[in-house]
N, CA and C atoms as a LAMMPS dump frame, in Angstrom:
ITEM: TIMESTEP
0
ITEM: NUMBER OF ATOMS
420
ITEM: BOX BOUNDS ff ff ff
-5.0000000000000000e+02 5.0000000000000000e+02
-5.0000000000000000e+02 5.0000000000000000e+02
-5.0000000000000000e+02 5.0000000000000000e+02
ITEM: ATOMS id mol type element x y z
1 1 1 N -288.02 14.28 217.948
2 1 2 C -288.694 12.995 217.962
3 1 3 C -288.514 12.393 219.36
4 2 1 N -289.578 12.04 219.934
5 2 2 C -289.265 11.701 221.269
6 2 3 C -288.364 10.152 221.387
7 3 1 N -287.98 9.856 222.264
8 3 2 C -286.535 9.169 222.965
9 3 3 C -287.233 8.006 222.866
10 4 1 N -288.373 7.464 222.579
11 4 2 C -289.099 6.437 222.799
12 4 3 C -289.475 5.878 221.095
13 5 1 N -289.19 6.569 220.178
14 5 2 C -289.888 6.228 219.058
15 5 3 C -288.672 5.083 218.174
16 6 1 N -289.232 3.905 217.678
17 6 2 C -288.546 3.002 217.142
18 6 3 C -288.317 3.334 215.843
19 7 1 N -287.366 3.398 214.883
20 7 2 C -287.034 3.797 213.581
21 7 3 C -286.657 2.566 212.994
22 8 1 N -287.162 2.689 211.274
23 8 2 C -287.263 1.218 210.441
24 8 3 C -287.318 1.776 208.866
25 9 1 N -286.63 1.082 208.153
26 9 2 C -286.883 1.625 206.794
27 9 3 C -287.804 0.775 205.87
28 10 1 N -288.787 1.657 205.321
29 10 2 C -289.604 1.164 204.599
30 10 3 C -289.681 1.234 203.379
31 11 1 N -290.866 0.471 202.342
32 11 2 C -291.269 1.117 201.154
33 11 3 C -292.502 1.562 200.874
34 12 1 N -292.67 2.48 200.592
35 12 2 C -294.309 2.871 200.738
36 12 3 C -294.834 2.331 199.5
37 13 1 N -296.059 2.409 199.573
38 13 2 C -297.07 2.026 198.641
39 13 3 C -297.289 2.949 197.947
40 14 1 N -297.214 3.441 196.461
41 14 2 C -297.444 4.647 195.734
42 14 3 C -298.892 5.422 195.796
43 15 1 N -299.489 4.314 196.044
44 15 2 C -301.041 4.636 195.419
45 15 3 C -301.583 5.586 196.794
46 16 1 N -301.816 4.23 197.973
47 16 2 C -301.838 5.017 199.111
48 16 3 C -300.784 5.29 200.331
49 17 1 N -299.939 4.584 200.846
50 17 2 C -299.537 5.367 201.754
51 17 3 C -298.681 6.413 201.073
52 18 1 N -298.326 6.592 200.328
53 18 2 C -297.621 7.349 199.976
54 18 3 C -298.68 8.812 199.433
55 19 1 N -299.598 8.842 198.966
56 19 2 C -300.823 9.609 198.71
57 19 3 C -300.975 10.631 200.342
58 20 1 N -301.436 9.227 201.094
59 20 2 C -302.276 9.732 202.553
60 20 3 C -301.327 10.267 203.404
61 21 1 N -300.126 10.596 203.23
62 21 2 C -299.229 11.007 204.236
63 21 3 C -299.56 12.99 204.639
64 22 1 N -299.488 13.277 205.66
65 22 2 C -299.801 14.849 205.964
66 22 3 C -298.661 15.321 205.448
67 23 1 N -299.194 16.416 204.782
68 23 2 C -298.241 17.353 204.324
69 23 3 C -297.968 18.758 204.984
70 24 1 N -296.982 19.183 204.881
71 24 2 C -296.575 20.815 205.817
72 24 3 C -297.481 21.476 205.983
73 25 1 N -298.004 22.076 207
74 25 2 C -299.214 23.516 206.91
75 25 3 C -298.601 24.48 207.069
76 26 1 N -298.289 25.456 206.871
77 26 2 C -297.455 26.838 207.154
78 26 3 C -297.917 28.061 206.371
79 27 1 N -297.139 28.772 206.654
80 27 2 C -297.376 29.992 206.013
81 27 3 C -297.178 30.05 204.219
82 28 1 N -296.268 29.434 203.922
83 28 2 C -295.669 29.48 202.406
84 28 3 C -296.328 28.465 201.766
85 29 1 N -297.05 27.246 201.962
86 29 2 C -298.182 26.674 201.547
87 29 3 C -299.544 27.088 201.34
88 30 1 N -300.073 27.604 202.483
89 30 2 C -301.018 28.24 202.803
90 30 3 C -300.975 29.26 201.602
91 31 1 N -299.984 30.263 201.507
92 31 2 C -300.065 31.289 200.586
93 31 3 C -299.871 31.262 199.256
94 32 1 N -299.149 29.356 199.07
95 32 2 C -299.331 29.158 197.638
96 32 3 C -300.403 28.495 196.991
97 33 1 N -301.01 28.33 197.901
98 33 2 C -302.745 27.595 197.853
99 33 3 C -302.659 25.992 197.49
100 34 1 N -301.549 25.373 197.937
101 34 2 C -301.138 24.166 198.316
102 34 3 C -302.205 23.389 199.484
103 35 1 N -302.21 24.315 200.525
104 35 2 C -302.612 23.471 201.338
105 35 3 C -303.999 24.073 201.769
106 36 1 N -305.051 23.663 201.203
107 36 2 C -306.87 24.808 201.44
108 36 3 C -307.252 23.929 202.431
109 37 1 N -307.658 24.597 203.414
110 37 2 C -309.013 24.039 204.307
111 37 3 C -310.49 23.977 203.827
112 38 1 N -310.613 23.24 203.528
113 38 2 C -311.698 23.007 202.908
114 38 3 C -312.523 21.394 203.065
115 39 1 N -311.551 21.392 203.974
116 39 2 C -312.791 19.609 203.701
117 39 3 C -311.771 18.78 204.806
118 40 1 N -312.903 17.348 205.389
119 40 2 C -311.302 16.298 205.566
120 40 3 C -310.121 15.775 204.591
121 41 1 N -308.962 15.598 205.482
122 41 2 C -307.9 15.243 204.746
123 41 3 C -307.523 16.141 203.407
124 42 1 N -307.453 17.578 204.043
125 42 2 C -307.059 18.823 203.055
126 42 3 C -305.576 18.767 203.46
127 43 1 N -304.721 18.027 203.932
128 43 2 C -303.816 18.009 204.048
129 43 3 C -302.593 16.726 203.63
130 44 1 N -303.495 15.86 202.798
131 44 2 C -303.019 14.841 202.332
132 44 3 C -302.048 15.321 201.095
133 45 1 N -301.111 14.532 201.23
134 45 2 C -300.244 14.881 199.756
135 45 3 C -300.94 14.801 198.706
136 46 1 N -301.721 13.492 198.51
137 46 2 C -302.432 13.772 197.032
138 46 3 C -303.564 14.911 196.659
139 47 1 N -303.635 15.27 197.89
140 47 2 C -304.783 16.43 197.931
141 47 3 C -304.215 17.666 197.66
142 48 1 N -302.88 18.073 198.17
143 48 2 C -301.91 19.181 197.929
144 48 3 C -301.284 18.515 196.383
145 49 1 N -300.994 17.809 195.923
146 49 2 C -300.828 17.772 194.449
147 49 3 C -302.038 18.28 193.751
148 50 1 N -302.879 17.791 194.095
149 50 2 C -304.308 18.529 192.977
150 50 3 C -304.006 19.266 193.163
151 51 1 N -304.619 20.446 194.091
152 51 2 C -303.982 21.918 193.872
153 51 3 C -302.891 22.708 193.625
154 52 1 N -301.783 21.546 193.425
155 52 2 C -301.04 22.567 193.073
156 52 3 C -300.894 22.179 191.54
157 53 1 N -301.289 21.299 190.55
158 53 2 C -301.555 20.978 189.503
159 53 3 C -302.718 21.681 188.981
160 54 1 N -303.698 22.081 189.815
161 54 2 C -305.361 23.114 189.166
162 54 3 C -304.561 24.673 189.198
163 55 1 N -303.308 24.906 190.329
164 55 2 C -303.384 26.304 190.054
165 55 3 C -301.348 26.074 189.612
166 56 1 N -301.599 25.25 188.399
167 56 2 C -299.841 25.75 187.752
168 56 3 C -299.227 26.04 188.746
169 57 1 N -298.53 25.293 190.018
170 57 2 C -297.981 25.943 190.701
171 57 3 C -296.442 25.171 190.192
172 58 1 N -295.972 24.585 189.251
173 58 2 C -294.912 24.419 189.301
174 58 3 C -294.62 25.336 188.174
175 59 1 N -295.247 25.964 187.58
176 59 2 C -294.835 26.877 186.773
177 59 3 C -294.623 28.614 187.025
178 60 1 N -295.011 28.598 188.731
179 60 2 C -294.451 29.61 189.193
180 60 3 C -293.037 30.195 189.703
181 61 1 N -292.464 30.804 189.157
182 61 2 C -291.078 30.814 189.712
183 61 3 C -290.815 30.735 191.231
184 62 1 N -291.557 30.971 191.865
185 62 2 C -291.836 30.483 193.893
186 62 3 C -291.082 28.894 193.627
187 63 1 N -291.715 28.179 192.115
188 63 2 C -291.449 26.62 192.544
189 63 3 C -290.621 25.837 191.87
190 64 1 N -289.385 26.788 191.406
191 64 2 C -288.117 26.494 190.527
192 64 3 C -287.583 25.308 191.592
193 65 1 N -287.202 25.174 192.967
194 65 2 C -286.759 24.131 193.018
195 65 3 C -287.604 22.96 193.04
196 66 1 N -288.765 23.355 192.909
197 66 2 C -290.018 21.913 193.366
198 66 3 C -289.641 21.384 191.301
199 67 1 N -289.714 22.352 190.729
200 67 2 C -289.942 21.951 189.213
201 67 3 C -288.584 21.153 188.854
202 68 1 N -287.408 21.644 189.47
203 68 2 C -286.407 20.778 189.34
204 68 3 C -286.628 19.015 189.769
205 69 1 N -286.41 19.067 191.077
206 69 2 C -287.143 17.728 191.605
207 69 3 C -287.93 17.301 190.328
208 70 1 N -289.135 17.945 190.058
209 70 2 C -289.775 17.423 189.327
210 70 3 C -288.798 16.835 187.909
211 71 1 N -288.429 17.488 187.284
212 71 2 C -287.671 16.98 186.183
213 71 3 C -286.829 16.393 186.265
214 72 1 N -286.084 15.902 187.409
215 72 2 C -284.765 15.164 187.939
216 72 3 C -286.007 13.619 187.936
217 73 1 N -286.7 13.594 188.925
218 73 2 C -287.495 12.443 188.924
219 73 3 C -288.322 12.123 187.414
220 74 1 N -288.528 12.973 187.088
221 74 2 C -289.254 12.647 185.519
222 74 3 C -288.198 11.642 184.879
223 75 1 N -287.259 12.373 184.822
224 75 2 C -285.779 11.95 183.776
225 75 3 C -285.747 10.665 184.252
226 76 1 N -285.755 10.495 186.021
227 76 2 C -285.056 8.791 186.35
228 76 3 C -283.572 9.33 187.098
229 77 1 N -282.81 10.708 186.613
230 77 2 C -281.83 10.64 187.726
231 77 3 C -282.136 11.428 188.988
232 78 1 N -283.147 11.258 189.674
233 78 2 C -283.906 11.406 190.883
234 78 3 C -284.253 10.137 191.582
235 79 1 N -284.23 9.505 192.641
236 79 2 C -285.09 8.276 192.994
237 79 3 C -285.027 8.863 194.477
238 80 1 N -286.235 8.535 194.908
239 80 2 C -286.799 8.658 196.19
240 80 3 C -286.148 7.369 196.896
241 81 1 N -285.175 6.951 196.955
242 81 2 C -284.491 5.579 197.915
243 81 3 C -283.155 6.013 198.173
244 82 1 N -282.409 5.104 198.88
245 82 2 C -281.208 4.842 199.482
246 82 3 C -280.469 6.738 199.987
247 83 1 N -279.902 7.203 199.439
248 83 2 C -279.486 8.107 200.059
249 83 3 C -280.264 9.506 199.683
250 84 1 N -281.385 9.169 199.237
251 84 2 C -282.422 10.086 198.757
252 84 3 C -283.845 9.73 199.298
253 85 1 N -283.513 8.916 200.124
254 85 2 C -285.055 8.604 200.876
255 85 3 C -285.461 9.386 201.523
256 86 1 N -286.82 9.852 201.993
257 86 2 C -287.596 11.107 202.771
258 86 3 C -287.884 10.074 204.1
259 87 1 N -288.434 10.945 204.775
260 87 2 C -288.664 10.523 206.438
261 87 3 C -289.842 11.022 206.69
262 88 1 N -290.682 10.071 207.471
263 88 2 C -291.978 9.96 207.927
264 88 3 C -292.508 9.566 209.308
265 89 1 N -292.864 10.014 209.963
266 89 2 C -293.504 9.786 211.396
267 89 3 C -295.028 9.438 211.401
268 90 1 N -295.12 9.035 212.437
269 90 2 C -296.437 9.024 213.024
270 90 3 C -297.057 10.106 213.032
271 91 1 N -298.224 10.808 212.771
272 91 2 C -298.885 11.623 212.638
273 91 3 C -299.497 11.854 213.859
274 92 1 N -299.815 13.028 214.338
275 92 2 C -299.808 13.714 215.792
276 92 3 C -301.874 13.303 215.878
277 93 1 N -302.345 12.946 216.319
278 93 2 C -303.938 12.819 217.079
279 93 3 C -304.697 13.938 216.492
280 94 1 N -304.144 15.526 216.223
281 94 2 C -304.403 16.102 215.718
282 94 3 C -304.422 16.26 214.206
283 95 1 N -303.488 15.723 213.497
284 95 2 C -303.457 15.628 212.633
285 95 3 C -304.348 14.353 212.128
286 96 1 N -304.629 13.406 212.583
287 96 2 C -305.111 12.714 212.22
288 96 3 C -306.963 12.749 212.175
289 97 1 N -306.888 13.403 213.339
290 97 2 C -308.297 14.252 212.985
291 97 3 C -308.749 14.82 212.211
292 98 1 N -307.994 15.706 211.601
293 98 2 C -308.7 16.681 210.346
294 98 3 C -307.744 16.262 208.997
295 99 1 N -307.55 14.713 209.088
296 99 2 C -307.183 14.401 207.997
297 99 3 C -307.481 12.753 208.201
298 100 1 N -308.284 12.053 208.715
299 100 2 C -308.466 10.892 209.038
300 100 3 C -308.141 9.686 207.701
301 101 1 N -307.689 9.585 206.672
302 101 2 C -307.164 8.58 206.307
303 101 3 C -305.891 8.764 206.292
304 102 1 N -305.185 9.416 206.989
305 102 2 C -303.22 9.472 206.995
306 102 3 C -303.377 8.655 208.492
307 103 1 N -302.25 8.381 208.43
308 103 2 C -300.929 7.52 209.497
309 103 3 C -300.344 8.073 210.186
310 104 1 N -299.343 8.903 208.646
311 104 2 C -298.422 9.263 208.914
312 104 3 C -297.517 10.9 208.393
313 105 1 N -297.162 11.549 209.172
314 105 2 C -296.518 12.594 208.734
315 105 3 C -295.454 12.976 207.937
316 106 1 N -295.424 13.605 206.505
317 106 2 C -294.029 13.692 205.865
318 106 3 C -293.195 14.655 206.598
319 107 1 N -292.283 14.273 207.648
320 107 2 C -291.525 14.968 207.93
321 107 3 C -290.389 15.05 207.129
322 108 1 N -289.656 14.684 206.652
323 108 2 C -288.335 15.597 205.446
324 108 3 C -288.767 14.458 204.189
325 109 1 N -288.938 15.683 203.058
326 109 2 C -289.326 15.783 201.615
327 109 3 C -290.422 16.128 200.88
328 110 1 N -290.861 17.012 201.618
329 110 2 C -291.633 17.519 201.07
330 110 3 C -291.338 18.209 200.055
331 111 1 N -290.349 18.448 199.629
332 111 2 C -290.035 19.253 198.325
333 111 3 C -289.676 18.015 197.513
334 112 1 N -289.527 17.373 197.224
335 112 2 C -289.009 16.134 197.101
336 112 3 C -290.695 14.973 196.674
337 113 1 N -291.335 15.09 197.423
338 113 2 C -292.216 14.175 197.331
339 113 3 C -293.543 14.847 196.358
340 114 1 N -293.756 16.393 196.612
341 114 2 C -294.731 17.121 195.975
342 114 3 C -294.657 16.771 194.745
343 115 1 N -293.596 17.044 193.779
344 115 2 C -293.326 16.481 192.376
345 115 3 C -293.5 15.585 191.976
346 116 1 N -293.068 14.315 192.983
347 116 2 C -293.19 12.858 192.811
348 116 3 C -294.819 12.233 192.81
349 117 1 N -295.757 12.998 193.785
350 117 2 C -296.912 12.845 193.472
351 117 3 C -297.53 13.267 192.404
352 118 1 N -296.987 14.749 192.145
353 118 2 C -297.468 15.193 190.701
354 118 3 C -297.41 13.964 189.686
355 119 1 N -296.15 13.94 189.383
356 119 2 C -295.651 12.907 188.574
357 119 3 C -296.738 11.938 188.499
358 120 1 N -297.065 11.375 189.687
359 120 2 C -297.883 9.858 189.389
360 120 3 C -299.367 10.193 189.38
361 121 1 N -299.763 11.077 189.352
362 121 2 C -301.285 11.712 189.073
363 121 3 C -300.846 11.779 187.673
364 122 1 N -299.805 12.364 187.198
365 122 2 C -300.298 12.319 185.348
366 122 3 C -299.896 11.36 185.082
367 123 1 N -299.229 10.279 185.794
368 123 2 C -299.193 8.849 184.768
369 123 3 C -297.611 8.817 184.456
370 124 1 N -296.544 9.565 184.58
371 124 2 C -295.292 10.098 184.601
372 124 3 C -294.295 9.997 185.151
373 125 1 N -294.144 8.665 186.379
374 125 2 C -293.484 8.409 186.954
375 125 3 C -293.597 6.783 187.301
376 126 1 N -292.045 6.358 186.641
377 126 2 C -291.989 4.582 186.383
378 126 3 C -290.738 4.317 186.432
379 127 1 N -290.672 4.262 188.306
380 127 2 C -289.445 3.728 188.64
381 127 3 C -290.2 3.046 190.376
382 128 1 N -289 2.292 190.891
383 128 2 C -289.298 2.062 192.133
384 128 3 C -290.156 2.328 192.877
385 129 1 N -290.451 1.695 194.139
386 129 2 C -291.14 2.484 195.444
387 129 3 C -290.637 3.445 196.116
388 130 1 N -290.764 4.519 196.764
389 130 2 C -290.235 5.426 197.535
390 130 3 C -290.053 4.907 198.441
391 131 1 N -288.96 4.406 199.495
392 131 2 C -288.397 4.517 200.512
393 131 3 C -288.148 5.709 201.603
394 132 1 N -288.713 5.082 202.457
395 132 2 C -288.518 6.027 203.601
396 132 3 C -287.84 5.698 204.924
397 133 1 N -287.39 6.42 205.891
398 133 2 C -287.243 6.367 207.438
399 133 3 C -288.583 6.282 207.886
400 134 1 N -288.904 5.604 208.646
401 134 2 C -290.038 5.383 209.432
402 134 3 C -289.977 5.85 210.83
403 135 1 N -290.272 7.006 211.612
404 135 2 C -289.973 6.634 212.973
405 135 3 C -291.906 6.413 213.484
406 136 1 N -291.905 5.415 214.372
407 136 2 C -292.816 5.274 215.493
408 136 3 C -293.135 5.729 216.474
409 137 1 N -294.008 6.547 217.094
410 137 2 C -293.788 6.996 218.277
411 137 3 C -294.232 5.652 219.331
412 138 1 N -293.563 5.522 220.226
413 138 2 C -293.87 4.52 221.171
414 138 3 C -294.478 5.489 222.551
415 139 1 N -294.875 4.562 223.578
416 139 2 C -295.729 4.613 224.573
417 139 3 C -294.998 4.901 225.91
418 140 1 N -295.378 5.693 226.983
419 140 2 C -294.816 5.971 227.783
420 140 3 C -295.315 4.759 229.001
């Protein structure tokens, strides 16, 4: 994270910022059909929850720890805050291009947050806001 970026803790908004945030592109997404190119903002979390809800992906053994998360947060002894909060950046120019309603980048929790979106697409998750680290990138 560059030497310039201001850090702040937040609460996201479930519906959208927490939805519109970029999610990982890599190889092990890509190959679990998490993350399709197929359109703008194919890289939004709520967009990687649909697919991974159309193709059962928590019922693949690949996603024993995502399904945990999932059932830890189902239960309530999971919460996305205080010493379980995920971290989020500013989203790179590029990224924001081929995903133009995000901000911001999920940098740590993505295993963590995939479930939690699941969760609130079926209606299944009724606790708090997710809390995050915020960093900013600032200006040279």
């Amino acid at each position: 994270m560059p030497a310039l970026a201001s850090w702040h803790i937040v609460e996201l908004d479930l519906v959208g910022e927490l939805a519109d945030l970029v999610f990982l592109d890599c190889q092990w997404t890509n190959q679990e059909g998490l993350v399709v190119r197929d359109g703008p903002d194919y890289r939004l979390l709520a967009r990687v929850a649909t697919n991974a809800m159309a193709s059962q992906y928590l019922a693949r053994p690949s996603a024993r720890k995502h399904k945990d998360y999932y059932d830890r947060l189902a239960a309530g002894s999971l919460k996305l805050a205080g010493e379980d909060r995920i971290a989020i950046c500013s989203a790179e120019p590029g990224e924001i291009a081929a995903n133009p309603a995000a901000s911001y980048y999920l940098l740590d929790g993505v295993g963590r947050c995939l479930p939690a979106m699941i969760l609130l697409k079926e209606q299944k998750l009724n606790h708090p806001p997710i809390e995050a680290f915020l960093a900013e990138r600032g200006t040279v």
